[in-house]
C-alpha positions as CSV (number, residue, x, y, z in Angstrom):
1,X,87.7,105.6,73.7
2,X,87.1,103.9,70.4
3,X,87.6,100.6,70.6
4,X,88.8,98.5,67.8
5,X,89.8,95.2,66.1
6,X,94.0,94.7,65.3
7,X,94.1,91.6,62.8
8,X,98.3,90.9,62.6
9,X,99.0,88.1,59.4
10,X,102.3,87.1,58.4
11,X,104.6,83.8,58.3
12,X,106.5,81.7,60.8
13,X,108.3,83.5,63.7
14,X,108.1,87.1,62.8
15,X,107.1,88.0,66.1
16,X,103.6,88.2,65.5
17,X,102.8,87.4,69.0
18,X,104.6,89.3,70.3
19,X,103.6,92.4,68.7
20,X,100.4,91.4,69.8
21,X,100.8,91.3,73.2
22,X,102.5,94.3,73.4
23,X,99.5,96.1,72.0
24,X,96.8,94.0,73.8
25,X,98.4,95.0,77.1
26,X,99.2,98.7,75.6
27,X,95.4,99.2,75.2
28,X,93.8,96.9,77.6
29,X,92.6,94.6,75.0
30,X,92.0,90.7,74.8
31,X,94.8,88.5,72.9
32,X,93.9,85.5,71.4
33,X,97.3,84.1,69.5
34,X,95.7,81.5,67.1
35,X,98.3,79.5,66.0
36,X,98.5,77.9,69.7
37,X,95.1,77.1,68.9
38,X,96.7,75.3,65.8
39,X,99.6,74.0,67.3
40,X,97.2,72.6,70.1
41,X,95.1,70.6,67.0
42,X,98.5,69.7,66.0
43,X,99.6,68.1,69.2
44,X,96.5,66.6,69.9
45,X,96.7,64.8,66.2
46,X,100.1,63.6,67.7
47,X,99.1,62.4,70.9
48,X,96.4,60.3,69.0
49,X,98.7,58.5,67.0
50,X,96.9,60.8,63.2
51,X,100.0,62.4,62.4
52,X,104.1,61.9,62.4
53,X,107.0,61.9,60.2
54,X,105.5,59.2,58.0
55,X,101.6,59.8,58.3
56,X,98.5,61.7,58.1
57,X,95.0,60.6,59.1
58,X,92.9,63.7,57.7
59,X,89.8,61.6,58.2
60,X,90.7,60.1,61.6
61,X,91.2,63.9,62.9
62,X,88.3,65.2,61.0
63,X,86.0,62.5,62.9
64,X,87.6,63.5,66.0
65,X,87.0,66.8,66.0
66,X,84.1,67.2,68.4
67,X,86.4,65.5,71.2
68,X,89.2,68.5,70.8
69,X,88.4,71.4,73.6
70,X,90.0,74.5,73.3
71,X,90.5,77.6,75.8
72,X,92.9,80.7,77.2
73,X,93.4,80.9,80.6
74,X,95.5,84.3,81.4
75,X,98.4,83.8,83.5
76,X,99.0,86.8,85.9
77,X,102.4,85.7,86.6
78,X,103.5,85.2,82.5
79,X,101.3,88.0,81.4
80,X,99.7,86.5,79.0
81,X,97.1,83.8,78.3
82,X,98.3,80.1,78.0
83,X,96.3,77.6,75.4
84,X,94.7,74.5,76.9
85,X,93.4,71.6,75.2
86,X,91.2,69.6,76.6
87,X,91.3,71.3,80.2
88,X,95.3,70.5,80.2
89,X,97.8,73.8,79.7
90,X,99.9,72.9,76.8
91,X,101.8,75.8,76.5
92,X,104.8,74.4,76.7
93,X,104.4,71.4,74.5
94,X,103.1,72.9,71.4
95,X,106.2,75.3,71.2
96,X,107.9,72.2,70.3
97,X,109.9,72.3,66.9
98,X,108.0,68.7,66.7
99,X,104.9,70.1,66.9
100,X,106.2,72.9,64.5
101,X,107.0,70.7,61.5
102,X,103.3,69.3,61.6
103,X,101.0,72.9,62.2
104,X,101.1,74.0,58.9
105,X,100.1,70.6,57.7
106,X,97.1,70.4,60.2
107,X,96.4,73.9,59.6
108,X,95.1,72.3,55.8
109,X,92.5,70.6,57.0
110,X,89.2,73.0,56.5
111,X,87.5,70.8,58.6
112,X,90.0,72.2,61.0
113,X,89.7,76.0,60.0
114,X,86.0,75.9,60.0
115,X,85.7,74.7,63.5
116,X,88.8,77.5,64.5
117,X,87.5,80.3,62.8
118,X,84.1,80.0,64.2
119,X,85.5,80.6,67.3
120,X,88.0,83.2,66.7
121,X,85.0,85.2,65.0
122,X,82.9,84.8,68.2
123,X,85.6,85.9,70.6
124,X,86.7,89.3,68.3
125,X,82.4,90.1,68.0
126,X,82.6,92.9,70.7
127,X,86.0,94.2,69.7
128,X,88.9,95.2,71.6
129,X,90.9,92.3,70.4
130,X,94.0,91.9,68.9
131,X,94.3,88.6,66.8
132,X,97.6,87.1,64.8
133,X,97.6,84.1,62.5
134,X,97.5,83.2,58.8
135,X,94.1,84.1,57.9
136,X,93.0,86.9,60.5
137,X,93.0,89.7,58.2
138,X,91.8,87.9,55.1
139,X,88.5,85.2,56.5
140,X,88.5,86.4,60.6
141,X,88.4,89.8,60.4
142,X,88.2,90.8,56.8
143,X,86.6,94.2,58.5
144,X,88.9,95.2,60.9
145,X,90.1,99.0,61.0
146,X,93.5,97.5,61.6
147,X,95.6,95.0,59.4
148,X,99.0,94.7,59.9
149,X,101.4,92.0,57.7
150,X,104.3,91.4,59.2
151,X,107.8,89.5,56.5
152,X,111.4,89.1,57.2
153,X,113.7,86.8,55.4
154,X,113.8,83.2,55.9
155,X,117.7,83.4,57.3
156,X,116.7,85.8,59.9
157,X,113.3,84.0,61.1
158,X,115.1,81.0,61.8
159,X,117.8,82.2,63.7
160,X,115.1,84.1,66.2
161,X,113.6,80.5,66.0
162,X,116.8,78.9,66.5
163,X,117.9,80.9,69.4
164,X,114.4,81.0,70.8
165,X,114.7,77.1,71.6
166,X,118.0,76.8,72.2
167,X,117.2,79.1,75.1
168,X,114.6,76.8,76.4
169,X,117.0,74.2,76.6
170,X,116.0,72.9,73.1
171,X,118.5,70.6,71.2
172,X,117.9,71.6,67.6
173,X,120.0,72.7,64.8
174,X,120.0,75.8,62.7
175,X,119.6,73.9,59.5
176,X,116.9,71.9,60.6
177,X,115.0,75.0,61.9
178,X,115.5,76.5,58.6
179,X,114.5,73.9,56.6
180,X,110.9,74.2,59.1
181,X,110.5,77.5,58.2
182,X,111.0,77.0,54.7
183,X,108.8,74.6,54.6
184,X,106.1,76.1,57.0
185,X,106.3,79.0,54.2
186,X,105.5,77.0,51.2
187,X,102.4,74.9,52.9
188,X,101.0,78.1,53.9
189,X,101.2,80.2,50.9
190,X,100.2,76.7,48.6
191,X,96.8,75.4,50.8
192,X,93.6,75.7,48.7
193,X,91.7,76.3,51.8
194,X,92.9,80.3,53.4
195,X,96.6,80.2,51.8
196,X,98.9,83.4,54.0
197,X,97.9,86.0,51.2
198,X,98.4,89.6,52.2
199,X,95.0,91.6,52.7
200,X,94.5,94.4,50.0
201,X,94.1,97.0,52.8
202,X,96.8,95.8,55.0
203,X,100.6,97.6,56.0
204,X,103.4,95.0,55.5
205,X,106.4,95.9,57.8
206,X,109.6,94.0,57.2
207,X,111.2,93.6,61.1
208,X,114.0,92.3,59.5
209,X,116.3,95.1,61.1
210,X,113.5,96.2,63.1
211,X,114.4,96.1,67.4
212,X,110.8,95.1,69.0
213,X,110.9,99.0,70.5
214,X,111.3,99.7,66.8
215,X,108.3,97.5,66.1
216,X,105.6,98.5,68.5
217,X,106.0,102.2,68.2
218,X,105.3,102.0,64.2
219,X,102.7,100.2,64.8
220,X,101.3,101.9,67.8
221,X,101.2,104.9,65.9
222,X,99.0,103.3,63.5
223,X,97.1,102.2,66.6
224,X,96.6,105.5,67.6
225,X,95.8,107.3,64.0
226,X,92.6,105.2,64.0
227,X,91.5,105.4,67.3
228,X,91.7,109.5,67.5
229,X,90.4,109.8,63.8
């Protein structure tokens, strides 16, 4: 069967990921979800005292760079791969609505990009990968026979946030997720280096009264046109 690449784009809590694993484990392909890769920088910058509420240390991170490790391990019993930074599984801590408020502002840094790109480039060279981010469509995979954009409105994304960590056990607010998706938006769409721009050749679906069955079958169908053309 023809195996290709799936490049899913689009901003803050659209479901991206899970799109993506849905069609990874579909067709038997590799997920790589590159904003834990991100969110893993992010926390790392935290845990080294580069970043908070009242600081940023672009040059201290830069310089620190070579030090940050990143891999996937899969997790049979999640179903999916978890990120690890420096041999230590940080799934959980980079979900964080801490960690959320700083990503997008790490996520500047081309130093940053450069050194993530390179490897999301090297793990999609054999295909068979489906890939979500900001950029995967546009600098990753600015070839692949699959680009999917994925919108809803602000409101709506936060509330799936919102619910997402309350369920986790979470003490947040609505308003203050809100304002973090809002402003998640605007850093990503403003950075000079690989703003969230929309690909010329890619389908923008709106999930905003989309179910997740809803979802994946539109796009699975797309899926499938390419494969069997």
């Amino acid at each position: 069967m023809k195996k290709i690449t799936i490049a899913i784009d689009g901003f803050s809590s659209t479901g991206k990921s899970t799109l993506a694993k849905q069609l990874a484990k579909h067709l038997g392909y590799v997920y790589v979800d590159t904003g834990a890769m991100y969110r893993a920088v992010a926390l790392f910058a935290m845990q080294k005292g580069y970043i908070s509420s009242s600081n940023f240390d672009k040059k201290a991170l830069i310089n620190d760079i070579p030090n940050i490790k990143l891999h996937f391990e899969f997790n049979a019993d999640l179903g999916f791969a978890e990120m690890y930074l420096n041999d230590s599984n940080v799934e959980k801590e980079i979900r964080t609505i801490e960690v959320s408020s700083f990503v997008s502002k790490v996520a500047e840094v081309s130093d940053v990009r450069a050194k993530l790109v390179e490897q999301q480039k090297e793990m999609g060279k054999n295909k068979a990968i489906v890939m979500d981010g900001r950029d995967i469509g546009t600098v990753v995979f600015p070839d692949a026979e699959l680009k999917i954009f994925m919108t809803a409105s602000a409101e709506t994304r936060a509330q799936r946030r919102f619910d997402e960590l309350e369920a986790k056990g979470d003490n947040v607010s609505y308003e203050d997720v809100l304002k973090n998706v809002q402003e998640r938006d605007y850093i990503d769409t403003h950075r000079d280096d690989s703003p969230l721009v929309i690909a010329e050749d890619a389908i923008e679906i709106d999930n905003s009264y989309l179910s997740r069955e809803e979802q994946f079958a539109a796009v699975l169908e797309l899926v499938d046109e390419i494969i069997n053309k």
